[in-house]
C-alpha positions in Angstrom: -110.8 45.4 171.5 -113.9 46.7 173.1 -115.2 50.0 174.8 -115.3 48.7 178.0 -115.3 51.4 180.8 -113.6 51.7 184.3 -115.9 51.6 186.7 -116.1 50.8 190.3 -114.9 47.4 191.3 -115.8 43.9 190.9 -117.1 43.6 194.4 -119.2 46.7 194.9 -122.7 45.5 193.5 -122.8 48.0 190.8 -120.9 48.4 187.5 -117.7 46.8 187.2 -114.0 47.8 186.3 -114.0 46.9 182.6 -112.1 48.8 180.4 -112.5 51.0 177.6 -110.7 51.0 174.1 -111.2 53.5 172.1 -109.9 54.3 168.6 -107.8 51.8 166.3 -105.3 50.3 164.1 -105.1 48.4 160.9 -105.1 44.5 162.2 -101.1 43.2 160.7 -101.7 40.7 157.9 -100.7 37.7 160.4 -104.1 38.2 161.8 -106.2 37.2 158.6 -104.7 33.6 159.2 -107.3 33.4 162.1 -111.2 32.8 161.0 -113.9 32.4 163.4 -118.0 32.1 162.2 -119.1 35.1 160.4 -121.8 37.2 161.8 -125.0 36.4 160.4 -127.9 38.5 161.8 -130.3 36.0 160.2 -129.0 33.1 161.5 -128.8 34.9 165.4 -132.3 35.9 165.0 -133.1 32.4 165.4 -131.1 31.3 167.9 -131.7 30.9 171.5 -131.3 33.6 173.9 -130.6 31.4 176.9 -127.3 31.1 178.2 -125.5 28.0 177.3 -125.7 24.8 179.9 -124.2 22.0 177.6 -120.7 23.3 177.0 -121.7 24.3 174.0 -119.6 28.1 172.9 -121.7 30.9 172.3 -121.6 32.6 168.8 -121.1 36.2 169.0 -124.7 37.0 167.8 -126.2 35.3 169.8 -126.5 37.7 172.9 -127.4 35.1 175.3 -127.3 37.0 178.4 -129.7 40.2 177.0 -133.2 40.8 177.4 -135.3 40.9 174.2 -135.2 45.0 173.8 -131.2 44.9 174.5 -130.5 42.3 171.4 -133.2 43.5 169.2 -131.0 46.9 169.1 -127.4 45.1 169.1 -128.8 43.3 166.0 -130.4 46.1 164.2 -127.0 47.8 165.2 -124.8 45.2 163.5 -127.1 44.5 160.3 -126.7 47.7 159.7 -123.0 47.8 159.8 -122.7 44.7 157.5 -125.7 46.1 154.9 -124.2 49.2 154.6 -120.0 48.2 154.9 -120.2 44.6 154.2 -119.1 44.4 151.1 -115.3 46.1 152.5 -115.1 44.3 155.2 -112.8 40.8 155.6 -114.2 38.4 157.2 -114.2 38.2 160.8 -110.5 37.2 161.7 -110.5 35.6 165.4 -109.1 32.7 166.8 -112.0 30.7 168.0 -110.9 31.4 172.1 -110.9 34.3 171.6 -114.1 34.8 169.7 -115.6 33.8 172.7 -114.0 32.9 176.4 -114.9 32.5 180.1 -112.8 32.3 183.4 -112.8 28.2 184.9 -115.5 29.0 186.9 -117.8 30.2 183.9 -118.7 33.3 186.0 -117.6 35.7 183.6 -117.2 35.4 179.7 -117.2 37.0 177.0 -116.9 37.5 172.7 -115.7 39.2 170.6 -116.4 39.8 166.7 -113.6 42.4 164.3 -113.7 42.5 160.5 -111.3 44.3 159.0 -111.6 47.2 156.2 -110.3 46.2 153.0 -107.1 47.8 151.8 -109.2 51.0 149.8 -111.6 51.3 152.8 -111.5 54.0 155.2 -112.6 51.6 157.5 -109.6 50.3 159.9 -112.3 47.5 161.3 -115.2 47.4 163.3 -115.6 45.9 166.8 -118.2 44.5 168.8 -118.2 42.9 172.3 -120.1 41.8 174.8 -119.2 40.5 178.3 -121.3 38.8 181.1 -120.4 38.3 184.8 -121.9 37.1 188.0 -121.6 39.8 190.6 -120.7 38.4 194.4 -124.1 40.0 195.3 -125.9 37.4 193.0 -127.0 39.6 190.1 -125.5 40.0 187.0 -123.4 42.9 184.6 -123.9 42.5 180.8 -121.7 44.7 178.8 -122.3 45.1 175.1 -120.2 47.5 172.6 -119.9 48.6 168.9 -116.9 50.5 167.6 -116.0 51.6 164.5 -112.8 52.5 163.9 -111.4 54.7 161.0 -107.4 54.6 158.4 -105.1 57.2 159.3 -106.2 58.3 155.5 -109.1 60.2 157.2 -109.8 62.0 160.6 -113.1 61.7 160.5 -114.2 60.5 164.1 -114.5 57.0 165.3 -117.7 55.4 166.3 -118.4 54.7 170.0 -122.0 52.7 171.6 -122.0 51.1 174.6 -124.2 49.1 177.7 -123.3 48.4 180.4 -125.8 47.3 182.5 -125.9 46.2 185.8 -129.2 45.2 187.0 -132.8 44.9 185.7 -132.9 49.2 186.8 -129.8 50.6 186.4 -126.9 51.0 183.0 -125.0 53.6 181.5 -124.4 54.6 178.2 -121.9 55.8 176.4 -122.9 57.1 172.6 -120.6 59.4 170.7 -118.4 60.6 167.6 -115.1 60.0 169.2 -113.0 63.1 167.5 -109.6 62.8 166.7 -108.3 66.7 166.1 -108.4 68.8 168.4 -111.7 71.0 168.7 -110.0 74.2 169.2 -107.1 73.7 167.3 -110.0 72.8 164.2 -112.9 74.7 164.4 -114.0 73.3 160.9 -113.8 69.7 162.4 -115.9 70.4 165.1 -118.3 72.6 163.1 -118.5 69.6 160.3 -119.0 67.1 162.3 -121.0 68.2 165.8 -122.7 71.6 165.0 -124.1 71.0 161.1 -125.1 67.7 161.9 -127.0 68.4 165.0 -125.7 65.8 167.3 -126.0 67.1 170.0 -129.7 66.6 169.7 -129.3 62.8 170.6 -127.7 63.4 174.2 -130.2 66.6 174.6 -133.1 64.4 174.1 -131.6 61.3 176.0 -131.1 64.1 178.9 -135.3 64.6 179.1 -135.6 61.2 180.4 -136.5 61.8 184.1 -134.2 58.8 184.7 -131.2 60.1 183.0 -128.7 62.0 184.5 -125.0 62.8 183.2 -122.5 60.2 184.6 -119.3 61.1 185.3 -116.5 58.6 184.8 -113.2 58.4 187.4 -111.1 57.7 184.8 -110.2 61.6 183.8 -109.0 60.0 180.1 -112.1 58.9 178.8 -113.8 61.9 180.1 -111.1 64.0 177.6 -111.5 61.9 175.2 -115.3 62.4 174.4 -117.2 65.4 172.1 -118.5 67.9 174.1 -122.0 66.4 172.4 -121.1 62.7 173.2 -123.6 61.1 175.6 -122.2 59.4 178.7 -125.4 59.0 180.9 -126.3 56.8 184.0 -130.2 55.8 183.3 -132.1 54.5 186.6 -135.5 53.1 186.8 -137.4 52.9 190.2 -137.4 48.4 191.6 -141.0 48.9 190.8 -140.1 49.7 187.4 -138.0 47.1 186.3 -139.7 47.0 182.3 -139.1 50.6 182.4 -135.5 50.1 181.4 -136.1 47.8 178.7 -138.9 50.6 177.4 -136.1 53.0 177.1 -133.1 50.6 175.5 -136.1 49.9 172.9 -137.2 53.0 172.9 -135.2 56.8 172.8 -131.7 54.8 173.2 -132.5 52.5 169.9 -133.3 56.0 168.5 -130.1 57.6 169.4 -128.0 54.7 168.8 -129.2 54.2 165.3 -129.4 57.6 164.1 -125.4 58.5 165.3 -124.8 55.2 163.7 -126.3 56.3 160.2 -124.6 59.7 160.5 -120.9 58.0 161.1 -121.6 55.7 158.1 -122.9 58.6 156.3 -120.3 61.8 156.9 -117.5 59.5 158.1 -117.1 55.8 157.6 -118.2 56.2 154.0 -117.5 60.0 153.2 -114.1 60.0 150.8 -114.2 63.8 150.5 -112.4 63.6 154.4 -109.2 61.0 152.4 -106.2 62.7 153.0 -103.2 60.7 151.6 -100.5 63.0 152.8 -97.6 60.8 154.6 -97.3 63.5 157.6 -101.3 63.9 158.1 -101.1 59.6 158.4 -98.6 59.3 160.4 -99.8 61.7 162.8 -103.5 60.1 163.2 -102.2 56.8 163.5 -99.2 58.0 166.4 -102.4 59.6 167.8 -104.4 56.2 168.3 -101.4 54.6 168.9 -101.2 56.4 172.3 -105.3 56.4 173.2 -105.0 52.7 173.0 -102.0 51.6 174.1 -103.6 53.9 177.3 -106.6 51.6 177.4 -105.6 48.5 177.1 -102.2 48.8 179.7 -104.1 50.9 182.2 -108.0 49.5 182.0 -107.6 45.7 180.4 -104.1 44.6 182.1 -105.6 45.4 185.2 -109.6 44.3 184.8 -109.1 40.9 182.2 -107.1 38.9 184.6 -109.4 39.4 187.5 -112.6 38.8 185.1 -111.2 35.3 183.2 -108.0 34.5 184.8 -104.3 34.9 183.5 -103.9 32.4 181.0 -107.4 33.9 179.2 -107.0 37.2 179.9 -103.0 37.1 178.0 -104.1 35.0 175.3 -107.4 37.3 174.7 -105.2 40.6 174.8 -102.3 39.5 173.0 -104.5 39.2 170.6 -106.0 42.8 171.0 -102.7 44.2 170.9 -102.0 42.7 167.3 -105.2 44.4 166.2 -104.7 47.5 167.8 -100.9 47.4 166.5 -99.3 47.7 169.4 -96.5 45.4 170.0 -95.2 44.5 172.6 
């Protein structure tokens, strides 16, 4: 499903356990039967941002729990995906409680939004979410992700952004080219896609921030699993600055985010010089993301989604997941 990352727990005031789910799988056919509302970036613009009191479910692009700089990128983010991809991607293919879900309590929820690559993309599908839950402490952690995820017909990398945020002054970030050969094994990989492109230029200049600093994840996994140039940052602004943080999401993070997003389009999502239809070169991507997500949704999501929205949501949302991702149980 998402990029959701582990974390410290519910209960400490800070960021939460969530999980992260990295790297993908062509949705089975069964899934298409499912539609949900398409995501229309026009008609989300002109929704409200306030979070729902009538009962009323919240479409995917609406954002309701974000402040203005936070959905003005998540939009931009998403046009961009459909402008540019649109035109190979199915329809969004969700059933409707899953597109979007809370616990009995409505303390935490959360949506969802997939659209799958049509069969001569080298798009496997793309993937947003974004998750909101009250913290015991009173405040609130707003989680917002975009992945794209790549065919076994090409190892170009996967497309990771993420938010978590956790107050009106503190979030991390995770940006990156997820890669998906091994850097020393392929030196041309990892000269094609992190040194000619200069990408590392996006974390070096995330890095000036005063409030940045490089965050370091507990779960070892993830850690491995980024580019040595892939941006995983903590980004804290003083209680007297609380607009500080929303300077920066609209600001050098928008920059960031939509510049790594052009350049995965660009040299990856939409580059066919990188198709490889050899049977043994498939087969060993796919067994590959087979095993990075079937890490991240038994270890991270088993253990977080129950706690978050309660059993009965939490199977139905990741059986789900698990027919997207391929992995059956």
């Amino acid at each position: 499903m998402v990029t959701l990352l582990h974390h410290t727990p519910l209960v400490s005031p800070s960021i939460s356990s969530l999980p992260t789910v990295l790297l993908g799988h062509s949705p089975p056919v069964g899934i298409r039967s499912f539609r949900c509302r398409p995501f229309s970036v026009l008609s989300a613009t002109s929704s409200s941002s306030t979070t729902p009191t009538d009962g009323r479910r919240s479409n995917f692009a609406d954002f309701p729990h974000l402040s203005a700089p936070h959905r003005s990128l998540m939009l931009n983010l998403y046009s961009t995906v459909e402008d540019r991809l649109g035109s190979q991607l199915h329809p969004c293919a969700l059933p409707s409680d899953v597109e979007y879900f809370q616990n009995e309590a409505g303390t935490s929820r959360g949506s969802l939004y997939v659209r799958q690559g049509d069969s001569s993309s080298l798009v496997d599908f793309v993937l947003g979410i974004w998750i909101n839950c009250q913290l015991p402490t009173g405040g609130e952690l707003n989680t917002t992700g975009l992945l794209g995820y790549l065919k076994g017909v090409t190892d170009a990398p996967n497309f990771l952004f993420e938010i978590i945020r956790s107050g009106p002054t503190s979030l991390v970030v995770l940006l990156d080219l997820i890669p998906r050969r091994d850097l020393i094994m392929h030196p041309d990989y990892l000269r094609s896609f992190y040194q000619d492109t200069n990408v590392d230029s996006h974390r070096q200049a995330l890095l000036t921030l005063p409030e940045a600093r490089p965050y370091f994840s507990p779960a070892l996994y993830i850690r491995s699993m980024m580019s040595p140039t892939g941006s995983l940052l903590k980004i804290s602004a003083g209680d007297e600055e609380q607009g500080r943080l929303d300077e920066i999401v609209g600001g050098q993070l928008a920059d960031a985010s939509k510049a790594m997003l052009e350049l995965w389009l660009d040299r990856c999502a939409l580059d066919e010089s990188r198709r490889d239809n050899r049977e043994s070169e498939i087969a060993y991507l796919e067994k590959r993301d087979r095993l990075v997500k079937g890490n991240m949704i038994n270890v991270d999501m088993e253990s977080s989604f129950p706690s978050l929205f309660g059993p009965e949501n939490a199977g139905r949302v990741l059986r789900v997941l698990r027919e997207i991702y391929g992995l059956h149980c």
